[in-house]
Each structure stands twice: as C-alpha cells, then as structure tokens.
N, CA, C and O atoms as CSV, one atom per row, in Angstrom:
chain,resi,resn,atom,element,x,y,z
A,1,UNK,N,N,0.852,-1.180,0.000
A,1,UNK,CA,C,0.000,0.000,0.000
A,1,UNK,C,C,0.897,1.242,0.000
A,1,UNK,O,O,1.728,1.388,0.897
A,2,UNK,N,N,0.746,2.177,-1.021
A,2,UNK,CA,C,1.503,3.273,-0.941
A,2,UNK,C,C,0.767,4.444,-0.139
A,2,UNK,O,O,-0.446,4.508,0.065
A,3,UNK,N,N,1.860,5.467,0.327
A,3,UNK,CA,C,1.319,6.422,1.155
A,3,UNK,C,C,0.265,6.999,0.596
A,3,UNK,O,O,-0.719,7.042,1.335
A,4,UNK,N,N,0.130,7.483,-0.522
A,4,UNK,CA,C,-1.172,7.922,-0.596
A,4,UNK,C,C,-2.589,7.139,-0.492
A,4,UNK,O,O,-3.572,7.666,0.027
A,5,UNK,N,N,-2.600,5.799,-1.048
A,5,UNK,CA,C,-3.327,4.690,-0.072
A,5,UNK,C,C,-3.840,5.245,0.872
A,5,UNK,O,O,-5.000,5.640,0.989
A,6,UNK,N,N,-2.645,5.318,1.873
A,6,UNK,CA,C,-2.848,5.009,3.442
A,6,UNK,C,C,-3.265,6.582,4.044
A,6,UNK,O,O,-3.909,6.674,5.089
A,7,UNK,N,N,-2.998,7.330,3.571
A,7,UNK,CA,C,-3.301,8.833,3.326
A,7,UNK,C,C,-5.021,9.023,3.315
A,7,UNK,O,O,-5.693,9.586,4.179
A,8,UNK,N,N,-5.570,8.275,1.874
A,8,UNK,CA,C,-7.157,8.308,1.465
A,8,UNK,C,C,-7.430,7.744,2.250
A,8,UNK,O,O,-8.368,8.385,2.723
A,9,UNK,N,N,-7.257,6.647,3.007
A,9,UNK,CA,C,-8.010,5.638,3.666
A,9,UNK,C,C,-8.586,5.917,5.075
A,9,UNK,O,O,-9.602,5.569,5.675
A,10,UNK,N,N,-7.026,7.042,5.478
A,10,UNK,CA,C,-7.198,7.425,7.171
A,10,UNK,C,C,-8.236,8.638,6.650
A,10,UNK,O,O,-9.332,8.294,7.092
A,11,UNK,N,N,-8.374,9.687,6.038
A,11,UNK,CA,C,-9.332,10.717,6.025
A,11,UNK,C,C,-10.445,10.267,5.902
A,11,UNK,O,O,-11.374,10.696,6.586
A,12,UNK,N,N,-10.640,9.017,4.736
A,12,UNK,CA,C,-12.038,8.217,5.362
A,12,UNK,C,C,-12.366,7.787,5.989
A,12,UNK,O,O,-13.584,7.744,5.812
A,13,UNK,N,N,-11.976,7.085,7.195
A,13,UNK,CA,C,-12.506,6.574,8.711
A,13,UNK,C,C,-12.659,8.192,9.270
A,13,UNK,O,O,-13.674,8.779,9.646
A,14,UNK,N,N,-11.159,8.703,9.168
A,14,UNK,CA,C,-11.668,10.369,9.786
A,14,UNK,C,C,-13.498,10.711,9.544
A,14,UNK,O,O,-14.338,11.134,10.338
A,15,UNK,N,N,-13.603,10.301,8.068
A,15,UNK,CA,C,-15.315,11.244,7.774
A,15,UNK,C,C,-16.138,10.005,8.331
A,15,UNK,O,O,-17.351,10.208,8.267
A,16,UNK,N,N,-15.855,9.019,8.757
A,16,UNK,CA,C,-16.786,7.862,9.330
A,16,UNK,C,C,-16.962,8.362,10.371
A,16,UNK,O,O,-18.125,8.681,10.619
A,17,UNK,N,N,-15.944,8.628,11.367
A,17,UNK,CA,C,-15.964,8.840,12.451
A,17,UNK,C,C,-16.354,10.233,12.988
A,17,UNK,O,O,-16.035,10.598,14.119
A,18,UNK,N,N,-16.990,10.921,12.211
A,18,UNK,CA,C,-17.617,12.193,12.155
A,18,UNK,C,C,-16.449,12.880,12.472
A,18,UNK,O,O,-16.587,13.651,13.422
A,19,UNK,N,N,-15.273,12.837,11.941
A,19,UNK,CA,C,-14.211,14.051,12.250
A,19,UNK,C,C,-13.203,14.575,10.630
A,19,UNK,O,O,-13.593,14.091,9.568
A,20,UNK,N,N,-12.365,15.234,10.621
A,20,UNK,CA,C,-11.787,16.075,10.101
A,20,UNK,C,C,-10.452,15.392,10.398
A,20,UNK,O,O,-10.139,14.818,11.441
A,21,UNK,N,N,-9.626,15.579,9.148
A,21,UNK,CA,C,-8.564,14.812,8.983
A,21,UNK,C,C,-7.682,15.650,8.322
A,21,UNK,O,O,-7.270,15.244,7.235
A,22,UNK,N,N,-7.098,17.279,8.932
A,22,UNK,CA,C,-6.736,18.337,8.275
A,22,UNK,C,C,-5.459,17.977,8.160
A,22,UNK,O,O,-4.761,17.375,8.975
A,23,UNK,N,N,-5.102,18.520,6.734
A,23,UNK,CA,C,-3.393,18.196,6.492
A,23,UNK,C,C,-2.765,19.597,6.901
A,23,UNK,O,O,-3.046,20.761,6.616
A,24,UNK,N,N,-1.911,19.063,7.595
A,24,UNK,CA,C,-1.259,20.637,7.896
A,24,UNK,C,C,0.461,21.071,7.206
A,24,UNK,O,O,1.527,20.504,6.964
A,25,UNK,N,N,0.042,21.993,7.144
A,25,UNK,CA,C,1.100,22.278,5.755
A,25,UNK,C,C,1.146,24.023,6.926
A,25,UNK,O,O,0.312,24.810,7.373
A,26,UNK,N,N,3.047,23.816,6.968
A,26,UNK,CA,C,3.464,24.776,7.584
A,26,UNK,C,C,4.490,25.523,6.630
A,26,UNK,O,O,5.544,24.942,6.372
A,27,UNK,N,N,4.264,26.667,6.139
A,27,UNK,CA,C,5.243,27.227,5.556
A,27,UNK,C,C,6.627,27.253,6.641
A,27,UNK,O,O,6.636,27.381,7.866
A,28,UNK,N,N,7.954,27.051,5.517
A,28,UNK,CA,C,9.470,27.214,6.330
A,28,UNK,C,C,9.285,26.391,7.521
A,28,UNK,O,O,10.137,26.471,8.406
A,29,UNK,N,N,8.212,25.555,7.672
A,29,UNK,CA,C,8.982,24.259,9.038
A,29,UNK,C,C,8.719,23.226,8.000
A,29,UNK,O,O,7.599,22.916,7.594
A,30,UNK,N,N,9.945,22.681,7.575
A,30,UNK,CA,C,9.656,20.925,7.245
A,30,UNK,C,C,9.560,20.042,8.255
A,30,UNK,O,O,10.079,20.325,9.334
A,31,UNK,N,N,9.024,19.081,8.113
A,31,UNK,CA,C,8.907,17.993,8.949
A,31,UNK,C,C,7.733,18.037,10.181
A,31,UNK,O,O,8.020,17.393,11.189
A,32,UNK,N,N,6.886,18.501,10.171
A,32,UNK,CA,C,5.473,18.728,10.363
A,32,UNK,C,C,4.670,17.383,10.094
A,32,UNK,O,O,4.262,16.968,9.009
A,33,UNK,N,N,4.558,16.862,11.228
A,33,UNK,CA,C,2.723,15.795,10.859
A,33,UNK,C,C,2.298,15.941,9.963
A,33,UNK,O,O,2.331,17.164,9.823
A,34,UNK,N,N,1.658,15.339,8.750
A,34,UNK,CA,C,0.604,15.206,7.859
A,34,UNK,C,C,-0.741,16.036,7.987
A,34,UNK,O,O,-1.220,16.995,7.382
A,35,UNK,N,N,-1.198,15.105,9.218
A,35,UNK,CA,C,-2.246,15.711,9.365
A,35,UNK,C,C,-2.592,15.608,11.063
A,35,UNK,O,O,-2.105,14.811,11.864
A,36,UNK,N,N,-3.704,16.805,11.345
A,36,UNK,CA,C,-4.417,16.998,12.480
A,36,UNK,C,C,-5.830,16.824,12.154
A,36,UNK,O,O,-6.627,17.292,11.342
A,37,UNK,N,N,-5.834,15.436,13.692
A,37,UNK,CA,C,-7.506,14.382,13.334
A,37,UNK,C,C,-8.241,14.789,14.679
A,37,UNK,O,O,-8.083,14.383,15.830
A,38,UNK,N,N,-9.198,15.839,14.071
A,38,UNK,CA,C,-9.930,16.790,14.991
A,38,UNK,C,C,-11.594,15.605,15.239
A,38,UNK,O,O,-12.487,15.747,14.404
A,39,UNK,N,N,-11.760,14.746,16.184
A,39,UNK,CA,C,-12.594,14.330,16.848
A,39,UNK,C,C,-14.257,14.445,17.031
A,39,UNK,O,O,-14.506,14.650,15.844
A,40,UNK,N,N,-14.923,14.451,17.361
A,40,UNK,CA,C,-15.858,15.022,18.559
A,40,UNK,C,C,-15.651,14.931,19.580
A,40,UNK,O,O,-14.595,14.329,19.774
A,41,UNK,N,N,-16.304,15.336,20.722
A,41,UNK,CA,C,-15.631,15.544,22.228
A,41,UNK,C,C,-14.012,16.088,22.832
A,41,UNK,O,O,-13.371,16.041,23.882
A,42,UNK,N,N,-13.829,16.703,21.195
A,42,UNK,CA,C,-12.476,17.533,21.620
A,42,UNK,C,C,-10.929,16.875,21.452
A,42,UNK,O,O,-9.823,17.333,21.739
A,43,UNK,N,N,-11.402,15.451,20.789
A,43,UNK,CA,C,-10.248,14.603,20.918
A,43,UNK,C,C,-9.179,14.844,19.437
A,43,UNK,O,O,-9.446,14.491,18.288
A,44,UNK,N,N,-8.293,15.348,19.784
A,44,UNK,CA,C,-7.729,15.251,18.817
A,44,UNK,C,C,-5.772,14.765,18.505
A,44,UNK,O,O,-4.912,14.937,19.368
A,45,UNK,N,N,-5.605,14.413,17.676
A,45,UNK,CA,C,-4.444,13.389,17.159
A,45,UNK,C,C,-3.308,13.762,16.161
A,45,UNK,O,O,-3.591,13.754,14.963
A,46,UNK,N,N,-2.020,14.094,16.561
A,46,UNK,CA,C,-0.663,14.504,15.322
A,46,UNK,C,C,-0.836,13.384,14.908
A,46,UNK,O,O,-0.995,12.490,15.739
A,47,UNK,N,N,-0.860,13.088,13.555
A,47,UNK,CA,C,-0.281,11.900,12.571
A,47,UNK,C,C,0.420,12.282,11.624
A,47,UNK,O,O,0.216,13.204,10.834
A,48,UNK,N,N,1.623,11.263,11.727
A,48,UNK,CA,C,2.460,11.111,10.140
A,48,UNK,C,C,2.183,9.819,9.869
A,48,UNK,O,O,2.274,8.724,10.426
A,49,UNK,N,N,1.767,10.341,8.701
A,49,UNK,CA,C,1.318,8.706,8.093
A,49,UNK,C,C,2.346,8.415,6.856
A,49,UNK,O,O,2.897,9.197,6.081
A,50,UNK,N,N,2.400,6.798,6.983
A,50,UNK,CA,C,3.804,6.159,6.274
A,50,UNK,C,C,2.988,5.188,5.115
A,50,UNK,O,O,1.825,4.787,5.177
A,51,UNK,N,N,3.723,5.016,4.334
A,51,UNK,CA,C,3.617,3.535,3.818
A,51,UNK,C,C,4.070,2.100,4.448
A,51,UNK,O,O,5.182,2.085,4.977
A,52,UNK,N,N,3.389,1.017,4.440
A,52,UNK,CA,C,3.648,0.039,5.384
A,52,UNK,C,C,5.207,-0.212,5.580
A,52,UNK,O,O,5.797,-0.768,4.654
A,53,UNK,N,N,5.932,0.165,6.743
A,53,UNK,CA,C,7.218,-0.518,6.425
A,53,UNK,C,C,8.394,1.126,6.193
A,53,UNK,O,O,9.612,1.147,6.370
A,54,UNK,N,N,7.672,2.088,5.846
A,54,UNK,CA,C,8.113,3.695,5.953
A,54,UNK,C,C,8.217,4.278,7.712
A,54,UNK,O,O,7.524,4.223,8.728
A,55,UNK,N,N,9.967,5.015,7.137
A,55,UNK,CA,C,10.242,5.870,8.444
A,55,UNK,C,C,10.055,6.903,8.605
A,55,UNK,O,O,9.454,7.412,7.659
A,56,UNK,N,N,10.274,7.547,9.382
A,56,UNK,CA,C,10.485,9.017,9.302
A,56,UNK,C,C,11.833,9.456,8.956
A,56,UNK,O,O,12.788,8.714,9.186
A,57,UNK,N,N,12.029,10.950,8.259
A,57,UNK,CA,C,13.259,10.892,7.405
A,57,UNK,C,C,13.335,12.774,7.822
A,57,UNK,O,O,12.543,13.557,8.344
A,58,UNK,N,N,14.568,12.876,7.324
A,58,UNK,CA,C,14.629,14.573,7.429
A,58,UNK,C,C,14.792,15.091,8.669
A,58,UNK,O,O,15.770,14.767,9.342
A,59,UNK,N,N,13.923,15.898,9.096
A,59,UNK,CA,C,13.748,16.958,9.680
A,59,UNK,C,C,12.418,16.328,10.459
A,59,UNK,O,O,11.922,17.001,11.364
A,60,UNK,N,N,12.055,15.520,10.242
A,60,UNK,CA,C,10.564,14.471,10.706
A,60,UNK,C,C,11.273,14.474,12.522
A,60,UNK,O,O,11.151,15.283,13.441
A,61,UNK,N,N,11.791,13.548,12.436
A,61,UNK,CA,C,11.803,13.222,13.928
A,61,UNK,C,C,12.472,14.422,14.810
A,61,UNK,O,O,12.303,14.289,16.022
A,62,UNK,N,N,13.183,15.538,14.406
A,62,UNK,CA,C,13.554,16.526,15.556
A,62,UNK,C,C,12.494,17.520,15.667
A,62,UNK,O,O,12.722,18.521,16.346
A,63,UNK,N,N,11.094,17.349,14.955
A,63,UNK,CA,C,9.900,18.287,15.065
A,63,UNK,C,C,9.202,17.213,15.469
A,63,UNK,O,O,8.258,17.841,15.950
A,64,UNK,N,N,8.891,15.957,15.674
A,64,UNK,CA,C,8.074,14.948,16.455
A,64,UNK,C,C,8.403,15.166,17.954
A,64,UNK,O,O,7.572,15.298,18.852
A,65,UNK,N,N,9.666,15.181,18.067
A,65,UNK,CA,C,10.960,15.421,19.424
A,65,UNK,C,C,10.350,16.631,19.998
A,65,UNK,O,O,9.638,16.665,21.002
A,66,UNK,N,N,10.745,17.743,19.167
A,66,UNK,CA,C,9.830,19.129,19.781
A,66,UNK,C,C,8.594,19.280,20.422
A,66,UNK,O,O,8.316,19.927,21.431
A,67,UNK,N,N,7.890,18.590,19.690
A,67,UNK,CA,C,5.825,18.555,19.726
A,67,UNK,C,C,5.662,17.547,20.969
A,67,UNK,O,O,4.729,17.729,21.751
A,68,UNK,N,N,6.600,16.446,21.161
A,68,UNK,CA,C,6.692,15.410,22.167
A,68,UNK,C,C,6.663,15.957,23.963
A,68,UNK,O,O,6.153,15.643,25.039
A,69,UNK,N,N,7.716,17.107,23.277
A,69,UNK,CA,C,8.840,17.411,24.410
A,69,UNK,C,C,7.153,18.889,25.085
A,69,UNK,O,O,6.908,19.394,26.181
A,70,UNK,N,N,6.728,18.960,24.217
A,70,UNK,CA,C,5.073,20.443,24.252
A,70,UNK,C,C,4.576,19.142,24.994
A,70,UNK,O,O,4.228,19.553,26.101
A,71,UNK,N,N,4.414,18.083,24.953
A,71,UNK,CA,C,3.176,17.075,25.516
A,71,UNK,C,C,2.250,16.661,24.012
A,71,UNK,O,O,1.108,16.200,23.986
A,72,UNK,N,N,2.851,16.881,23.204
A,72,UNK,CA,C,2.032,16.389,22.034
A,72,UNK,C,C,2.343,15.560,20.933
A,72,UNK,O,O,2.602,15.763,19.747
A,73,UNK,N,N,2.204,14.177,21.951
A,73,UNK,CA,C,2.319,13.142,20.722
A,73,UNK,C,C,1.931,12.774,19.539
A,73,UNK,O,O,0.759,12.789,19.164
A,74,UNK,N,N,3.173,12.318,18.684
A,74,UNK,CA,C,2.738,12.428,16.743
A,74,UNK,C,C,2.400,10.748,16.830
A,74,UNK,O,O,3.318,10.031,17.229
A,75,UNK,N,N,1.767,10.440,16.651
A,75,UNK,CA,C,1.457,8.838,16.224
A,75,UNK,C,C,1.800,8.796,14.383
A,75,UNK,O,O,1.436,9.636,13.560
A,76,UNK,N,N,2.532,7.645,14.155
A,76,UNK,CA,C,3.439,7.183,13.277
A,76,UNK,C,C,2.598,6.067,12.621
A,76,UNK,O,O,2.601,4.917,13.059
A,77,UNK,N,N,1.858,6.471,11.520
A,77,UNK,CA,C,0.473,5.025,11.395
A,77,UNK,C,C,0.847,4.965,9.771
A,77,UNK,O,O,1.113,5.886,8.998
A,78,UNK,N,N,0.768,3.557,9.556
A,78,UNK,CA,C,0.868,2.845,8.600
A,78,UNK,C,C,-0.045,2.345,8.024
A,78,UNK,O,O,-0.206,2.189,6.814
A,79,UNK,N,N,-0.970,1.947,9.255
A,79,UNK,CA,C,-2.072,1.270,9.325
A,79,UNK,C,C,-3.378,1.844,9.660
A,79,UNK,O,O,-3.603,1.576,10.840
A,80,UNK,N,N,-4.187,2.411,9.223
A,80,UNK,CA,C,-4.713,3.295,9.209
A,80,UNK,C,C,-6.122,2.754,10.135
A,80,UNK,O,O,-6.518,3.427,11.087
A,81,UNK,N,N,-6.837,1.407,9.708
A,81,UNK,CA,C,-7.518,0.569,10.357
A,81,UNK,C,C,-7.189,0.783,11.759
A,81,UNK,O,O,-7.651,1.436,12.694
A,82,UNK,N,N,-5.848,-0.316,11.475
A,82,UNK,CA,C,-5.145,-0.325,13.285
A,82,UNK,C,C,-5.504,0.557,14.100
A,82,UNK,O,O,-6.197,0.293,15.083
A,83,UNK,N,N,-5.021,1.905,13.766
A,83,UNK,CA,C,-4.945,3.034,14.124
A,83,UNK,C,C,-6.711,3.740,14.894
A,83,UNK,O,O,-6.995,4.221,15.991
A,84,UNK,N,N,-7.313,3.529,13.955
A,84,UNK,CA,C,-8.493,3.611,14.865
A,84,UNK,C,C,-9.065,2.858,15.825
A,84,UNK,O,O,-9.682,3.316,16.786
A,85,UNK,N,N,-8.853,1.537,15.560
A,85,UNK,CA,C,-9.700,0.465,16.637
A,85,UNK,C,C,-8.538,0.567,17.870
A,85,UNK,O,O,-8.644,0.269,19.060
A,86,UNK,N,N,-7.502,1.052,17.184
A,86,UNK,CA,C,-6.796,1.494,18.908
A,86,UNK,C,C,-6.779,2.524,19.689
A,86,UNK,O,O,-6.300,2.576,20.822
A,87,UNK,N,N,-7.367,3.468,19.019
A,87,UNK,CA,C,-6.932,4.916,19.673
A,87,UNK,C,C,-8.475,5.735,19.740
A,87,UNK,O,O,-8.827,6.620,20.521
A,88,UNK,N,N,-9.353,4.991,18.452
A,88,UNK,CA,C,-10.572,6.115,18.760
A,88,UNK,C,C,-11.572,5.235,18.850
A,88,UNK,O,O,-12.459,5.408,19.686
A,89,UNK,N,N,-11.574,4.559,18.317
A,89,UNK,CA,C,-12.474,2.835,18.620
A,89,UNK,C,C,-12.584,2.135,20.455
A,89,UNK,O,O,-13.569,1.869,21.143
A,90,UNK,N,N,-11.309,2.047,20.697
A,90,UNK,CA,C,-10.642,1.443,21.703
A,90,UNK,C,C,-10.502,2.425,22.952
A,90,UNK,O,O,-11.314,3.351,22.936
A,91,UNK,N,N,-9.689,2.394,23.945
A,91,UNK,CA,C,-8.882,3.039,24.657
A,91,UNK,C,C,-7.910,3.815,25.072
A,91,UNK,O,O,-7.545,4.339,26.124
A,92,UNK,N,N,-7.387,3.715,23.302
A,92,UNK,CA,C,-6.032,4.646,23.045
A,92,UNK,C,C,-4.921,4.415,23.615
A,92,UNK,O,O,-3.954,5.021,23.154
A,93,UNK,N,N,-4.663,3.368,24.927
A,93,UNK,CA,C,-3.493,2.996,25.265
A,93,UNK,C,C,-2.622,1.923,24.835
A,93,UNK,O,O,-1.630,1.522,25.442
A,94,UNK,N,N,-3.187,1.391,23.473
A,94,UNK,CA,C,-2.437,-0.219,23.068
A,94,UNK,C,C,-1.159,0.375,22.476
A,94,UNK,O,O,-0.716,1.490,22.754
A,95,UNK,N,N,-0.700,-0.372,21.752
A,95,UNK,CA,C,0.820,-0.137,21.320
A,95,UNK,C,C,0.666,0.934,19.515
A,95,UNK,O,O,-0.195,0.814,18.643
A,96,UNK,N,N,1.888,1.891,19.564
A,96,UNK,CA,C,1.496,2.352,18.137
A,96,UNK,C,C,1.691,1.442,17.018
A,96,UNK,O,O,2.564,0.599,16.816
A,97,UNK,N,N,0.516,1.863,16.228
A,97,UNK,CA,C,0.568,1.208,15.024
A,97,UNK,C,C,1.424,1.203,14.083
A,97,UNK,O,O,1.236,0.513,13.081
C-alpha cells in the first residue's frame, strides 16, 4: 500500500468517524505531521502517516521530538484501520501502530 493509499483511507474513517482529517502544511517548518484528526468531544491526534514498512526521514523526527517534548504526541500510522480500533475505537493505550 503506498502512502497515498494510506493517506485516502485514514481521512475516510476520519469522515466515518464524524471528524476532520486536516493536512497541515506549515510554511518554512519541514517535517510537520501530515495531518491533524480533529474528533468530537475535543479529541484530537498529530499523525504522520507512512507507507507500510516507511520511516520518518529529514527533519521528521527533531519536530516529532519538539511537539513530544510540548506534551504532544505524533502517532506514526501505517495502518490506518489499526490506528483507529486502537486509539478512537478502543482506549487509546495499546501499542502504536
């Protein structure tokens, strides 16, 4: 499955799940999350989303490091399924996808 795959697939559970699956695009910061997955009840989620088996590269992990270090974890999803029945489906505490 290529990233854009896995890209279409998560914004569609996003619109299942009655939420918003905004790509965020920061001028002059590379390495920025994909996207911000705005909830109901306020819940919301950093994702960089990969192709199955894709790392993070660049400038990716010392702005994950930053946002981490704020209290704001980037979840790293491949799996886009996974990703919900664990985190918005579920309990949100299982292992990242």
């Amino acid at each position: 499955m290529r990233e854009r795959s896995v890209e279409h697939r998560f914004t569609m559970l996003a619109r299942q799940h009655g939420g918003w699956a905004a790509k965020w695009v920061s001028p002059g910061v590379a390495g920025v999350p994909d996207r911000i997955l705005f909830l109901p009840d306020g819940r919301m989620f950093l994702v960089e989303l990969k192709q199955p088996g894709g790392r993070t590269h660049g400038t990716q992990p010392a702005i994950h490091h930053k946002l981490e270090r704020l209290g704001h974890h980037v979840h790293v999803v491949s799996d886009p399924d996974l990703f919900f029945r664990q985190f918005v489906d579920g309990a949100g505490d299982g292992p990242e996808p």
